[in-house]
C-alpha positions in Angstrom: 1.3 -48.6 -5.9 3.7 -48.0 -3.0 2.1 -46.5 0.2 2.3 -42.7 -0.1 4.5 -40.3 1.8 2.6 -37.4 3.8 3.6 -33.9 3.1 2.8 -31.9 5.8 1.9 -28.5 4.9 1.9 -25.5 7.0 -0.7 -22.7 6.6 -2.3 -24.5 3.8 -5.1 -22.0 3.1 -2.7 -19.7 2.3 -0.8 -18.6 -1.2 2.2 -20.8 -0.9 0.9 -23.4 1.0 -2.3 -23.8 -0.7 -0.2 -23.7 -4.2 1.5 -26.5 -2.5 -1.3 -28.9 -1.2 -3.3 -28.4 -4.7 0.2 -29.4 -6.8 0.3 -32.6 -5.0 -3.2 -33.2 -5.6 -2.9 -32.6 -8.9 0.3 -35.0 -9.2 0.0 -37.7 -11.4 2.2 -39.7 -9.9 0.4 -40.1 -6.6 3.7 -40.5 -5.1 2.7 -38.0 -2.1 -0.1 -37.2 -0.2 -1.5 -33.8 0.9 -1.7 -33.0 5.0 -2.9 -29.7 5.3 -2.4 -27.9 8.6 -4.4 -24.9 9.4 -5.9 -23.3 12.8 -9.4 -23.4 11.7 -10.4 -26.9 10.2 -14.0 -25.7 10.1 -13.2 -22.4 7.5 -14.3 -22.6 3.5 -10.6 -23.1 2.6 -10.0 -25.8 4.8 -13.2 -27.2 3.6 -13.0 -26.5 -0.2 -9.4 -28.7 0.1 -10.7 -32.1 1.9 -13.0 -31.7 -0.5 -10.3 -31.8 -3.2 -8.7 -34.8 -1.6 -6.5 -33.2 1.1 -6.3 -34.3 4.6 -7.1 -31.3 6.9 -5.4 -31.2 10.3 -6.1 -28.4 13.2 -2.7 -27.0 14.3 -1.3 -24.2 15.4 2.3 -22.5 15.2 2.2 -20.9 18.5 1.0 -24.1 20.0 4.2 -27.1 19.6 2.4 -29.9 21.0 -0.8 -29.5 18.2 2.3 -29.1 15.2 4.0 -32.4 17.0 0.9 -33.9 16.3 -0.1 -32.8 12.7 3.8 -33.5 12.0 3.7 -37.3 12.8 4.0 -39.9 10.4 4.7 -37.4 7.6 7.7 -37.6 5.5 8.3 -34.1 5.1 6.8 -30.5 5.8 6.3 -27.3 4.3 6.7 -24.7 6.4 6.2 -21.1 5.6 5.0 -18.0 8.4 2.7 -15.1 7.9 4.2 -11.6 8.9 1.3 -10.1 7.1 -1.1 -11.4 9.4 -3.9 -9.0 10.8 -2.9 -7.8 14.3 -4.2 -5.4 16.8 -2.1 -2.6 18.1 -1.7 -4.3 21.5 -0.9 -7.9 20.1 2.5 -6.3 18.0 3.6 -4.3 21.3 3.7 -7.5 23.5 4.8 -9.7 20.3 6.5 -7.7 17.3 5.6 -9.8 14.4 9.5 -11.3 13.8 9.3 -11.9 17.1 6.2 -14.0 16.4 7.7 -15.3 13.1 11.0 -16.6 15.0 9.0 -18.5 18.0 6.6 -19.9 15.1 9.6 -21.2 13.1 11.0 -22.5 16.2 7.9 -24.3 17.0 7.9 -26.0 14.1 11.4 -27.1 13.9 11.5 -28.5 17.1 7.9 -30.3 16.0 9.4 -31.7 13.2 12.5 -33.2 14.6 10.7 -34.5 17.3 7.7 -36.2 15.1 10.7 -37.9 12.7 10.2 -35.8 9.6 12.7 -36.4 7.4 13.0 -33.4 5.1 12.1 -29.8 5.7 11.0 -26.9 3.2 11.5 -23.9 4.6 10.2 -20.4 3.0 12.5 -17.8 4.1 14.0 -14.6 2.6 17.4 -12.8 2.6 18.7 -10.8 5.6 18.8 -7.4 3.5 21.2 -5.7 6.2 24.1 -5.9 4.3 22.7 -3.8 1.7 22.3 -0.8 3.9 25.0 1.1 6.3 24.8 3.2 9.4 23.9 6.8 8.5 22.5 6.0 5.4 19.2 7.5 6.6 17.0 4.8 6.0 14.9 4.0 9.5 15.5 0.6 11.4 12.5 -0.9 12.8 12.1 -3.0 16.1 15.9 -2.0 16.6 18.1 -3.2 13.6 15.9 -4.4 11.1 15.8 -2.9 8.1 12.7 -5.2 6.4 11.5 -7.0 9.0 9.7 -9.5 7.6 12.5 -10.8 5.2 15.4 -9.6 8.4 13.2 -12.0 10.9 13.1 -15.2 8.4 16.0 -14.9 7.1 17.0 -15.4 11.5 14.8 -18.1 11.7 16.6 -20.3 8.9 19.1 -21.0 12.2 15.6 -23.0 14.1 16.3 -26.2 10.8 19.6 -25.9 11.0 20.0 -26.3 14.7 16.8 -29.2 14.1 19.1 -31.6 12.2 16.3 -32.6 9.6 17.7 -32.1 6.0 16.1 -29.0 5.1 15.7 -26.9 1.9 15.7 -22.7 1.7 13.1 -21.8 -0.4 13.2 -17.8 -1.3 10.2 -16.2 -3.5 10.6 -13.3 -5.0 7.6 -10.5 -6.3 4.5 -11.8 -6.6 3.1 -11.3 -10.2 -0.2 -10.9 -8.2 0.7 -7.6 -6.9 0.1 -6.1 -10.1 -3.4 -7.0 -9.2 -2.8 -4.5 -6.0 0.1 -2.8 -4.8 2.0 -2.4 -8.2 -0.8 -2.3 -10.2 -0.9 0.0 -13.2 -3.0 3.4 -12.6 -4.8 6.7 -14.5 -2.6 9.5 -14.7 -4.4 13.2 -15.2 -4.4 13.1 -18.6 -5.9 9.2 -18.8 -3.6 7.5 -19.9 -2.1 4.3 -18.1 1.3 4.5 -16.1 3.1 2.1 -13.8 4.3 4.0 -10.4 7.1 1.1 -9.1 10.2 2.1 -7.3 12.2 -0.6 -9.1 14.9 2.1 -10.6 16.5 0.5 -13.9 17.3 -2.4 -11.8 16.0 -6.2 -13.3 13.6 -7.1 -10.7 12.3 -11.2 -10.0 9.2 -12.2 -9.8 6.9 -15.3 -9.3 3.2 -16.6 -9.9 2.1 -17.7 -6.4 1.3 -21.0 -7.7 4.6 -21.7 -8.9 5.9 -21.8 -5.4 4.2 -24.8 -4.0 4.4 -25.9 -7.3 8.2 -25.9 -7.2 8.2 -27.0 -3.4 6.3 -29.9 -4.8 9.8 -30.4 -7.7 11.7 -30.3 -4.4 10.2 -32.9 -2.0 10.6 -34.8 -5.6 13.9 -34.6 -5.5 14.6 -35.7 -2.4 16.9 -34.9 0.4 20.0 -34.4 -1.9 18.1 -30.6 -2.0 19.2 -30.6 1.6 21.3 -27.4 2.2 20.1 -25.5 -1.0 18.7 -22.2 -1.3 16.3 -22.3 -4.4 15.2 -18.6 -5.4 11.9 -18.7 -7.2 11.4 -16.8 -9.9 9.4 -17.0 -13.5 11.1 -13.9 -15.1 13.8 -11.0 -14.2 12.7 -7.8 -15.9 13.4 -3.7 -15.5 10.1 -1.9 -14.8 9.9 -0.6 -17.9 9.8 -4.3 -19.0 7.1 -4.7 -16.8 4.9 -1.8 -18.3 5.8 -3.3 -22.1 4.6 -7.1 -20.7 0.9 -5.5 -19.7 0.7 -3.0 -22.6 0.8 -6.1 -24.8 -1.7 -7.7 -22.7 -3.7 -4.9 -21.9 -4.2 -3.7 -25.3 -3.4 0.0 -24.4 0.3 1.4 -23.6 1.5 1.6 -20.3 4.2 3.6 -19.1 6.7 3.0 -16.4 7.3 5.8 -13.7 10.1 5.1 -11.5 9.2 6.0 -8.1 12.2 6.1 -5.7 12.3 4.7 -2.6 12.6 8.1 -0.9 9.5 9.4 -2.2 7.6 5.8 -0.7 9.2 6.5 2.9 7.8 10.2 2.7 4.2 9.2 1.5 3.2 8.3 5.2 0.9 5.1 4.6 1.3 2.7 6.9 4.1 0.4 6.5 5.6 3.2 4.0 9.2 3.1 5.6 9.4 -0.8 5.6 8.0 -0.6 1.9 11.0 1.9 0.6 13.4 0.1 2.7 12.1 -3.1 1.0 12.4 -1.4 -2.5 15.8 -0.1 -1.8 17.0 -3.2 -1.2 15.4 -4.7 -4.2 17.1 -2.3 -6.5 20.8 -2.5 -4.8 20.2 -6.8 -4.5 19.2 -7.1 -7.6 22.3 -8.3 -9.2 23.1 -10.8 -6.7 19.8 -12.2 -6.9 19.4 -12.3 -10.5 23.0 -14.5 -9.8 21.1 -16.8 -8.1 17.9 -17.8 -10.1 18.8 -21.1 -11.9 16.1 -21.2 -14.3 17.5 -24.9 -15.7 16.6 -25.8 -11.9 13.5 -24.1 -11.8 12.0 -25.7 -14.9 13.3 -29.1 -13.9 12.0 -29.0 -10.5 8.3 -26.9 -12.2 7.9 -27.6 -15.6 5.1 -25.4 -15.5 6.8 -22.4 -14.5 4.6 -19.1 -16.0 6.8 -16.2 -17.1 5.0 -12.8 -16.5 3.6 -13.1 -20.2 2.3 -16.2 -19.9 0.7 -15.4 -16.0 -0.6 -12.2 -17.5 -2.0 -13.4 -20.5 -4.2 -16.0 -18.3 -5.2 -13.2 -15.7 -5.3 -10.3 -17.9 -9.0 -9.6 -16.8 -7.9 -9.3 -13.1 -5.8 -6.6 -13.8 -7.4 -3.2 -13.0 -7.3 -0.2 -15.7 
């Protein structure tokens, strides 16, 4: 067997990048092997994946020199950011979270180049200004962004251009895990089941989290003739009311779709509630153009395991609450 190449993986312990680091291990070919990069070497994740065969690596995306390091010798690197990331109140007034996400992707760019890595995945998102307009009503956040943590990746894809490396855009979509949370399906007064999403009639996308790194994984396969691309990830593209049909079937009990619009999100005052309807709003207006740009021939060649939302739901049916 020839020597293996090194995938580097940014924030391995996490959904997309631990997707990622477990597809390679569990590629037949061998062809790569599995670096995963997180701050804390010493945490059950980290530790759970050596022991699976990975190569854990401490680095840190505020800290260039430690990705320089973790970044040599490795043919290519996975790097995704984490806007979501707990912070105190002090830490997002000296450092607004894009602003964090934009050094971080810079850091690792520059790291990159600099350590000879010869093909980047990036995991980035869509500016979603264009789908709003001034006086529309719809509140800006940290000046002009609309949903900052797609508007603040979506800046940040300039970092692998500017670096030279080939690099590929990789875009999820919904999560189908968040009808485990956010979007998952709730009692009404009467009893009765009912799924409060602010999708409108629109065809939303949507994505296992596995299928990610799994189709990162199809990528690096592929090569560096995926340089340029922008591959949107998606498992299936359905209305809300699609969505209620696909877990009444595998709930066993109807389950009805209430559209909530995004108006009625920005006025429920939980935190994060503007950013939410904004991020909703966009979904709905977007949703053609994205729908446009799923290629589901790619997809399958690139994961031929790709789950539609029957198929995820009728293997995690249980973890869906009711």
């Amino acid at each position: 067997m020839s020597e293996q190449q090194i995938i580097a993986v940014v924030g391995a312990t996490g959904a997309q990048g631990g997707g990622l680091v477990r597809a390679i291990l569990d590629d037949r070919s061998g062809r790569f092997a599995a670096r995963a990069l997180t701050r804390d070497p010493g945490s059950a994740r980290a530790r759970e994946l050596a022991a699976l065969g990975a190569e854990v690596v401490g680095a840190d995306l505020d800290d260039e020199g430690s990705l320089r390091k973790a970044f040599d010798g490795a043919h290519g690197a996975f790097v995704v950011t984490n806007f979501w990331e707990p912070r105190t109140p002090e830490e997002e007034r000296v450092r607004p979270a894009t602003a964090k996400e934009r050094e971080q992707a810079g850091n690792a760019a520059r790291a990159g180049q600099e350590a000879g890595v010869r093909h980047f995945v990036w995991s980035t998102l869509s500016d979603t200004r264009g789908y709003f307009w001034p006086g529309d009503g719809t509140p800006s956040f940290e000046g002009s962004y609309k949903v900052p943590h797609a508007d603040g990746k979506a800046e940040a894809d300039r970092f692998f251009l500017e670096s030279g490396v080939p690099t590929t855009f990789l875009q999820a979509n919904v999560y189908y895990e968040a009808f485990r949370g956010m979007f998952a399906p709730r009692r009404d007064e009467t009893g009765a089941l009912v799924l409060p999403l602010g999708f409108g009639e629109a065809r939303v996308a949507a994505q296992a989290a596995e299928d990610v790194g799994r189709t990162a994984l199809g990528i690096f396969r592929h090569g560096i003739g995926m340089a340029g691309r922008r591959v949107n990830v998606a498992g299936s593209v359905l209305t809300g009311a699609q969505y209620a049909a696909a877990l009444s079937l595998a709930l066993g009990e109807p389950v009805t779709y209430r559209a909530v619009s995004p108006d009625m999100i920005r006025a429920a005052g939980f935190p994060g509630a503007g950013e939410v309807g904004n991020m909703l709003q966009y979904l709905i207006a977007a949703a053609p153009d994205i729908a446009e740009l799923i290629d589901f021939e790619l997809l399958r060649e690139l994961n031929p395991r790709l789950q539609s939302f029957d198929t995820w739901l009728a293997a995690h049916r249980d973890t869906i609450p009711r």
